[in-house]
C-alpha positions in Angstrom: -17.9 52.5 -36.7 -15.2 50.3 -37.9 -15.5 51.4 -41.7 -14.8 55.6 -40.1 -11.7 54.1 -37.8 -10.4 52.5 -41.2 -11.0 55.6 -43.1 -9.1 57.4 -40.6 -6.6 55.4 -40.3 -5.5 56.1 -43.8 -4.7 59.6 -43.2 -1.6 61.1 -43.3 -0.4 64.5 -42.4 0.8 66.7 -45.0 4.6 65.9 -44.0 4.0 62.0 -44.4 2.8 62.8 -47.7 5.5 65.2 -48.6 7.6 62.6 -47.9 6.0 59.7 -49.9 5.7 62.3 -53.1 9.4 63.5 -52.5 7.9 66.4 -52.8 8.8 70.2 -50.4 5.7 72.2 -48.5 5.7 75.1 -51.3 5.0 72.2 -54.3 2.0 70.3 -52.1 0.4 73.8 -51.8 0.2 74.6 -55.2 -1.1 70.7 -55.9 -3.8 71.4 -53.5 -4.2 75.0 -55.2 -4.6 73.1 -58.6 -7.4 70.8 -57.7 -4.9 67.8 -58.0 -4.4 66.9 -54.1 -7.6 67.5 -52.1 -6.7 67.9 -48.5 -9.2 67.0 -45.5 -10.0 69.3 -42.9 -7.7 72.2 -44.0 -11.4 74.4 -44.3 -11.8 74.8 -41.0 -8.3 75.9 -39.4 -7.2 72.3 -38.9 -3.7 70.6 -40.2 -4.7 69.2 -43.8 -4.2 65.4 -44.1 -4.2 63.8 -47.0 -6.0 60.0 -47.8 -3.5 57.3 -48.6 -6.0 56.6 -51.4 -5.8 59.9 -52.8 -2.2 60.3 -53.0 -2.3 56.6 -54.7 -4.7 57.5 -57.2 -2.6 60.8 -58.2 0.4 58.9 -58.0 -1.2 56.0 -60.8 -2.6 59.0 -62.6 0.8 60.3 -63.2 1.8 57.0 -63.6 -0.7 55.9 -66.5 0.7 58.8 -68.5 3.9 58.1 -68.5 5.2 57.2 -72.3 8.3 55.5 -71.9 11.7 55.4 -70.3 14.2 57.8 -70.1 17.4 58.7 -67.9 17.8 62.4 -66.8 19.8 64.5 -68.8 20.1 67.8 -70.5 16.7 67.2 -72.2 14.7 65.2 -70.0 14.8 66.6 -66.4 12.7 65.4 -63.2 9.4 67.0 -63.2 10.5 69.6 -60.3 14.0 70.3 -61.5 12.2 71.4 -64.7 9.7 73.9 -62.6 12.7 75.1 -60.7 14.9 75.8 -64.1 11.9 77.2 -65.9 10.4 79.4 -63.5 7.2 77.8 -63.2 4.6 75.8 -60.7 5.3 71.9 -60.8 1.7 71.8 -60.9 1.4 74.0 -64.0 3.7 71.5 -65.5 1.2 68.7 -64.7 -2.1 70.3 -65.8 -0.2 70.7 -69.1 0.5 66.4 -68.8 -2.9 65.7 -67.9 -4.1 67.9 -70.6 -1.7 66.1 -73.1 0.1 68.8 -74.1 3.7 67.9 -72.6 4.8 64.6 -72.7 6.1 62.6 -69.8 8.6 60.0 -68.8 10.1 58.1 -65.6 13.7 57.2 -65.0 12.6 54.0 -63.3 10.7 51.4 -64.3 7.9 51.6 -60.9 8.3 55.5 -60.3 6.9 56.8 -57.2 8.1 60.0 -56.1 8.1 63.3 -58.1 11.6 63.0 -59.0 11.1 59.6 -60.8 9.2 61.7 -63.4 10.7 63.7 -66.3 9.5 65.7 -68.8 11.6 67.1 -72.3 12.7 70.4 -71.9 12.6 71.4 -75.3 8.7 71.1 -75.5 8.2 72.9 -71.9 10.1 75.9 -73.1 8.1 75.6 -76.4 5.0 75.5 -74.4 5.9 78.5 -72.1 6.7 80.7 -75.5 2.9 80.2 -76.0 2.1 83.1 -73.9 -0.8 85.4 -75.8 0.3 88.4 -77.5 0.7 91.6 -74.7 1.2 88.8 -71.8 4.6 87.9 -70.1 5.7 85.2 -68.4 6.6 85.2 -64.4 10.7 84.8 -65.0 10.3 87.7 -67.6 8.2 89.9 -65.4 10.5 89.7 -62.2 13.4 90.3 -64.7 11.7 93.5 -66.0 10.8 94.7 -62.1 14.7 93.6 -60.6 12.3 90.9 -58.0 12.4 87.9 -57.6 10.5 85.2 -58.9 8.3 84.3 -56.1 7.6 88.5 -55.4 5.5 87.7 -58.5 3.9 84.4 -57.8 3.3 86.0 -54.7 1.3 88.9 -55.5 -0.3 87.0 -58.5 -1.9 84.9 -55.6 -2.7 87.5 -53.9 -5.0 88.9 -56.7 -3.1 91.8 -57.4 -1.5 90.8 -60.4 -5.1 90.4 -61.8 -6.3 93.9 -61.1 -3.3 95.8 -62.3 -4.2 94.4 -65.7 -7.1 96.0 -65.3 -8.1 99.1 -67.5 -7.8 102.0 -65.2 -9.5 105.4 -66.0 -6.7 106.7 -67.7 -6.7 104.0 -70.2 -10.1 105.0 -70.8 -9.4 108.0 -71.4 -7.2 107.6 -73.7 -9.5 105.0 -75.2 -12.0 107.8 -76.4 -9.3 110.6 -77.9 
């Protein structure tokens, strides 16, 4: 009985954890999304909390693959500065840490929060040019349709992004002449 008091103890609601990643409500829901920040109870209609232990863990995950030292500047911005400038998920720009594909810094020696983490600039924007042939990025596609940037994120959770790329019976059509 002790051992599940303990346990529940170490929750913390999602704004405690917001607060101890420095991070807003729109970032923690596309960690969770991502598979990076598991919240408890959130399946069945309740408030999600996190587990101190959890958020640890992410936070020496991010922490182990951190390469050096480096101060914020034009080329080295925090981690969610970068996703703002860019146009893109701060977990996007994670999965492409994790997966080794974008380096990462901290601007203090112990970082802890989201900000204390920073990433080059010129190899994010190299990485985001990396989009296959006939796809466009999010920033491009809201230019094209006068939206904004979010309209798109948006409807790209909302699946329908996915079935307007879709073949639709006039492509086939076209397809056989």
């Amino acid at each position: 009985m002790e051992d599940i008091i303990a346990k529940v103890r170490k929750l913390s609601s999602i704004t405690v954890a917001r607060s101890v990643l420095g991070a807003d409500r729109y970032v923690m829901e596309r960690l969770r999304a991502a598979g990076l920040l598991v919240p408890h109870f959130a399946d069945d209609g309740g408030m999600p909390m996190y587990h101190q232990d959890q958020i640890m863990a992410f936070l020496k995950r991010l922490q182990d693959a951190v390469t050096g030292i480096r101060k914020p500047s034009r080329y080295w911005r925090p981690i969610t500065s970068a996703a703002a400038r860019t146009h893109c998920s701060t977990a996007w720009i994670l999965g492409q840490v994790f997966g080794g594909r974008l380096e990462l810094a901290a601007r203090l020696p112990n970082p802890f929060q989201l900000a204390d983490f920073v990433v080059p600039m010129n190899s994010l924007k190299a990485l985001l040019h990396l989009q296959p042939e006939g796809m466009v990025t999010v920033a491009e596609a809201a230019k094209w349709l006068a939206v904004d940037v979010r309209t798109i994120q948006n409807t790209r959770l909302a699946k329908f992004a996915d079935r307007a790329s879709e073949p639709t019976q006039h492509d086939a059509e076209e397809g056989e002449s």
